[in-house]
DOROVO-632304 format. One record per residue (C-alpha): residue in one letter; x, y, z. Coordinates in steps of 0.5 Angstrom, whole numbers, plus 2048, in hexadecimal, padded with zeros to 3 digits. Layout:
BEGIN
AXYZ
...
//
This chain:
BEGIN
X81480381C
X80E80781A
X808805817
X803801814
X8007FF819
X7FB7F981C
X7F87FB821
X7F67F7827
X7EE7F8829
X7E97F782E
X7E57F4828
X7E27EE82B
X7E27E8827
X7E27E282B
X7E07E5832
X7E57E4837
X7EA7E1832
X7EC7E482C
X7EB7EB82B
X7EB7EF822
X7F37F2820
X7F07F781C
X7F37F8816
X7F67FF814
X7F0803818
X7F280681F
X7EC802823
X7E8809825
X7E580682D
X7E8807832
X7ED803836
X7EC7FC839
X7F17F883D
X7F17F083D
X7F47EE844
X7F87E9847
X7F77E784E
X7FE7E6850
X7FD7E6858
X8027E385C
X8047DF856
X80B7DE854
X80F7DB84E
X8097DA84A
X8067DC844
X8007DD840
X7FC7E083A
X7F97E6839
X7F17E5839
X7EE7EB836
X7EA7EE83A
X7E97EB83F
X7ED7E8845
X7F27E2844
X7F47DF84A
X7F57D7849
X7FD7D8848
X8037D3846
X8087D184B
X80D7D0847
X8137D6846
X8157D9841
X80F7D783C
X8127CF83C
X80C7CC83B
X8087D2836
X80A7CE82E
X8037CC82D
X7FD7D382A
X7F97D5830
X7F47D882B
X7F47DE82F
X7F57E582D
X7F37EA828
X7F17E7820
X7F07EB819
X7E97EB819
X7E87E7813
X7ED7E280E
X7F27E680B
X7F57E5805
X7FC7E9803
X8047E9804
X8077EC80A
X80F7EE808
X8157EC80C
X8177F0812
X8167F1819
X80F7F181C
X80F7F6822
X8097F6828
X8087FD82B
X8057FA832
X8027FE839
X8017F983F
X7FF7FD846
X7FF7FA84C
X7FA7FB851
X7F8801856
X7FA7FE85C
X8007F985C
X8067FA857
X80B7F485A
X80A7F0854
X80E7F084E
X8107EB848
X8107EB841
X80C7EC83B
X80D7E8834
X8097E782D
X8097E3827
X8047E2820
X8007DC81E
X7FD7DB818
X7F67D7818
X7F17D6813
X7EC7D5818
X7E97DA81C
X7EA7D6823
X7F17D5822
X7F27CD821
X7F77CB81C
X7FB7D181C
X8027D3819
X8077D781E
X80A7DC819
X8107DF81F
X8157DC820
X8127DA828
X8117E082D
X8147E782C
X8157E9834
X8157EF838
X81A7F183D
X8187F0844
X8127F6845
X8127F884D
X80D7FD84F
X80E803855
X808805856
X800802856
X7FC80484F
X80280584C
X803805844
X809802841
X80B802839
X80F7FF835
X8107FB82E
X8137F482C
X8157F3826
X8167ED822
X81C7EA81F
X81B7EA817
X8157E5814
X8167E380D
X8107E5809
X80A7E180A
X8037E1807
X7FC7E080A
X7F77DD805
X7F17DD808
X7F47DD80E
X7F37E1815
X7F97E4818
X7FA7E4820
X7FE7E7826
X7FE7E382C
X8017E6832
X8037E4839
X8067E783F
X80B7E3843
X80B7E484A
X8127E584E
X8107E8853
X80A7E8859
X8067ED859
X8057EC861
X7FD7EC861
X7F97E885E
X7F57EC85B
X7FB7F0857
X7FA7F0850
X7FD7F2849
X7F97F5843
X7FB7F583C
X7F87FC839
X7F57FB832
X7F17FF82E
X7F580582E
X7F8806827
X7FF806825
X80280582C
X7FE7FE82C
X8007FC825
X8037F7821
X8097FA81B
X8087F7815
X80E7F7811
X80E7FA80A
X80F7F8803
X8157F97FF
X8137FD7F9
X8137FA7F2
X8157FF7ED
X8137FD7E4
X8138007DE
X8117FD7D8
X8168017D3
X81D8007D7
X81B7FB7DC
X81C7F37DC
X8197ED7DF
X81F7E97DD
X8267EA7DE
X8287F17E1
X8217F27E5
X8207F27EC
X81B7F77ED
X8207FD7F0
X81F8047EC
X8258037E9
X8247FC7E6
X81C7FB7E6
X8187F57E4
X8157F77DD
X80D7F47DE
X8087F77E4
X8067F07E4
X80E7ED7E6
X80E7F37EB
X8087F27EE
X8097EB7EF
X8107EC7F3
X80D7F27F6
X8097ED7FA
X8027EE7FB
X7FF7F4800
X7FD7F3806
X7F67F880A
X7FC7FC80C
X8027FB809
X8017FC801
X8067F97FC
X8087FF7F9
X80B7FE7F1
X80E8047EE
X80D8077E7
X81480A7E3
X8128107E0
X8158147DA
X81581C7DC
X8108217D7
X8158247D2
X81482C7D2
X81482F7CB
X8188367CC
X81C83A7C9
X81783D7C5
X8138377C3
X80E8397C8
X8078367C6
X80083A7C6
X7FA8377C7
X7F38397C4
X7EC8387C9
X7E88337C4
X7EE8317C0
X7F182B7BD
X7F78307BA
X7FD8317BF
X8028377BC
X80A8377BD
X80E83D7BB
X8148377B9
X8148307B7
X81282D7BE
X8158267BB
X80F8227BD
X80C81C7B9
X8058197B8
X8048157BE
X8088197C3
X80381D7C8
X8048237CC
X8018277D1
X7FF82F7D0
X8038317D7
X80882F7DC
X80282C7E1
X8038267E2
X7FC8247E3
X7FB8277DD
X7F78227D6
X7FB81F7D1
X7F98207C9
X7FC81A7C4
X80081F7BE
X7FC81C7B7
X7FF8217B2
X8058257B1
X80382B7AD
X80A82F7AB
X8088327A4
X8078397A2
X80D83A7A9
X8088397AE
X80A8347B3
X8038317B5
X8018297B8
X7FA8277B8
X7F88247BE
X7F281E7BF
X7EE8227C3
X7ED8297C4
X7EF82D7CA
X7EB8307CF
X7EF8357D2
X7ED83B7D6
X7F28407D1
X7F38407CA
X7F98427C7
X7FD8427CC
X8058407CB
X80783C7D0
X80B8367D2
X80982F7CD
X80A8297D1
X80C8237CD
X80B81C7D1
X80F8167D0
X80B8107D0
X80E80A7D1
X80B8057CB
X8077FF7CD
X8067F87CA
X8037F57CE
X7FE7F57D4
X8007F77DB
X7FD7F37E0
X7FD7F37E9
X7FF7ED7EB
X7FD7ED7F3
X7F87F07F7
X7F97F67FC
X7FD7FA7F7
X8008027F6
X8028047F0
X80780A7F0
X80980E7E9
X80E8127E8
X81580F7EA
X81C8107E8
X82280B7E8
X82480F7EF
X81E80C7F2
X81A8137F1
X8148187EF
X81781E7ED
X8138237EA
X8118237E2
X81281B7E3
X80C8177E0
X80A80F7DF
X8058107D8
X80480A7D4
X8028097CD
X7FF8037C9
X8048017C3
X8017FA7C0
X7FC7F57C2
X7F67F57C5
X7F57F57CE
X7F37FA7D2
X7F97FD7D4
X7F97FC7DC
X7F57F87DF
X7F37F67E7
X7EF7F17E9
X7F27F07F0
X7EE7F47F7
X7F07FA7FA
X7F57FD7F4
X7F78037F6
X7F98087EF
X7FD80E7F3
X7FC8137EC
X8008187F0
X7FF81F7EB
X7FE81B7E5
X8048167E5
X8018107E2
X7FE8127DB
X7FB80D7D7
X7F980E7CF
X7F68077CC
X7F580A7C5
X7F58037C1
X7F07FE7BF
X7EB7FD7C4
X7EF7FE7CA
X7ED8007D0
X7F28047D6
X7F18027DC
X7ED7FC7DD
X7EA7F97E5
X7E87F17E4
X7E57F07E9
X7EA7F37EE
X7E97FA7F1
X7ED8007EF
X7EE8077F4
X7F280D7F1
X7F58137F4
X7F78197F1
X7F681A7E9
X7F68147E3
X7F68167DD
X7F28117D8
X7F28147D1
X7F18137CB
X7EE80E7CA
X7EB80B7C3
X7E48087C1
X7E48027C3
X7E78037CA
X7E68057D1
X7EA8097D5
X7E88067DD
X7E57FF7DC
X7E17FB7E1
X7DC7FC7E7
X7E07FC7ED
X7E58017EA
X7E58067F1
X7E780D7ED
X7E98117F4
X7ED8187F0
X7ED81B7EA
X7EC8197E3
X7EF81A7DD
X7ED8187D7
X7EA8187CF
X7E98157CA
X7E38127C6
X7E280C7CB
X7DF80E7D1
X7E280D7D8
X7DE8087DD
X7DE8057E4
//
């Protein structure tokens, strides 16, 4: 099982007792053990208490009497508010034995907790009671020992406003022959002490074909047809396992066979040596780049045999008068607004009913009739995975606005194009809007965040 991780750290939160899970980032300190003073003692059990020496043991075999919450072990350093999916937890552990005496053995067991207070109190267990090692021996002092224990399968569960926990115990079965023999707990050392968070199933939409009723499931091949519907199934991200909502795109159209297309430097007028077959409405790209920026075709000019379109805006290129291959991008024709219905999201574009993102393949997205802003986010830690200009936005109408950020926070990666846009509207709207690539955009309206 691979990764994201929860990384179990030194970070002392309650000394002596409770201990950070740092959330996503590997801690960068070196190190530490929490010990359990295991002596002479046999058929007894305890709990890790991070960073220091436990020895007050339980003398009941076989965690017996353990049903009740030590409130001991490693804690989210703040209350959380997310959805993890259903699936097997796994805890990658590291125990070391003392330098001098390597008799003792027993067994390692975990279990997750969720609390809204930070001491613990009031605690809802969310495994289904310990997951346990097999016996753990040691051959020689200072020796190392690794493993993983997974859980069986925890139905998806939500923290709101809520700490996340991992207690942990060791159970003594055999004496380590002295009484100052010892087993340390290791922590502090990225992903070999870490927990594994299962991942979400993606979501997939698509507003022209998809369905939120009937045939929709959220698969490529039948997706919902609402962000909003796959969002809310997709589940709500967590600090390291974002839902991620996948966009079904339309392949760019390639005018060929001696259509071509030459683009002018300063020039709204794009010529076409045949009938290219576009209308007004239609946007295409000067080349086959797939970053490249998109124009709204706003007149067909065939008279006196030519075979020209105008287009908004004119074309800033770097050649003139140089034929080559016109792109025609299929939009897919909005009615309403898109909307993110849950934090911690990546929205992904460009995908096919296969479950793909071949090349060529693009989500771009048009206004058709009403007024709205035509993607809107007002949830934290929104993830836009543009890739090279997958996700395409033209919100030319009355007052409309491209992507909008209400009191959310938006990341992107890669290239967006938001273009397009009229008088009245805006192409990113909202002050938390974080624009972390490329990008594009024209229009009358200015682009702000």
């Amino acid at each position: 099982m691979a990764g994201p991780y929860i990384y179990l750290s030194n970070t002392v939160l309650s000394a002596g007792a409770i201990n950070q899970l740092s959330l996503g980032t590997p801690p960068a300190s070196v190190e530490s053990a929490s010990v359990w003073a295991v002596g002479t003692q046999t058929a007894v059990w305890a709990p890790a208490k991070p960073g220091t020496s436990q020895a007050t043991f339980s003398a009941d075999a076989g965690l017996a009497g353990s049903a009740a919450f030590s409130r001991l072990g490693y804690r989210s350093a703040s209350p959380m508010t997310c959805t993890f999916a259903t699936g097997a937890w796994a805890w990658a552990y590291r125990i070391i034995n003392d330098a001098t005496y390597f008799a003792q053995a027993g067994k390692l067991s975990f279990r997750l907790w969720k609390s809204t207070n930070a001491d613990g109190s009031g605690a809802t267990q969310l495994t289904a009671g310990w997951t346990t090692s097999g016996t753990i021996t040691f051959s020689a002092g200072a020796q190392a020992k690794t493993g993983t224990l997974t859980s069986a399968s925890i139905a998806s569960f939500s923290l709101a406003g809520e700490y996340l926990w991992i207690e942990i115990v060791w159970d003594c079965t055999i004496s380590g022959g002295n009484a100052a023999a010892t087993v340390a707990l290791s922590t502090n050392g990225g992903a070999a002490e870490s927990l594994t968070v299962p991942t979400s199933t993606p979501q997939y939409w698509d507003f022209g074909t998809g369905s939120d009723a009937g045939t929709g499931n959220g698969s490529p091949s039948y997706p919902f047809q609402t962000l909003a519907i796959a969002s809310t199934q997709g589940g709500a991200g967590t600090p390291t396992v974002p839902g991620e909502i996948r966009s079904i795109g339309r392949q760019l159209v390639a005018m060929t066979a001696g259509v071509g297309g030459t683009w002018t430097i300063n020039s709204t007028t794009v010529g076409f040596a045949t009938d290219p077959g576009l209308i007004v409405g239609d946007y295409i790209m000067p080349s086959t780049r797939a970053d490249a920026m998109s124009f709204r075709v706003t007149a067909i000019n065939q008279g006196g045999g030519g075979h020209d379109v105008t287009i908004a805006y004119a074309w800033r290129g770097t050649t003139s008068g140089s034929p080559e291959t016109t792109m025609k991008v299929v939009c897919i024709g909005l009615t309403a607004g898109q909307s993110v219905s849950l934090a911690g999201q990546t929205l992904t574009f460009g995908w096919d009913a296969t479950g793909a993102q071949p090349a060529g393949s693009i989500s771009a997205f048009k206004w058709t009739s009403g007024n709205f802003s035509l993607f809107t986010s007002g949830q934290a830690n929104t993830i836009l995975a543009c890739g090279a200009g997958l996700f395409r936005v033209f919100p030319y109408g009355s007052a409309n606005n491209g992507v909008s950020v209400t009191g959310g926070s938006v990341a992107m990666s890669g290239t967006m194009e938001v273009s397009d846009i009229d008088t009245s509207g805006v192409g990113l709207n909202g002050g938390s809007t974080l624009i972390g690539g490329r990008l594009l955009s024209s229009g009358a309206g200015l682009p702000y965040g």
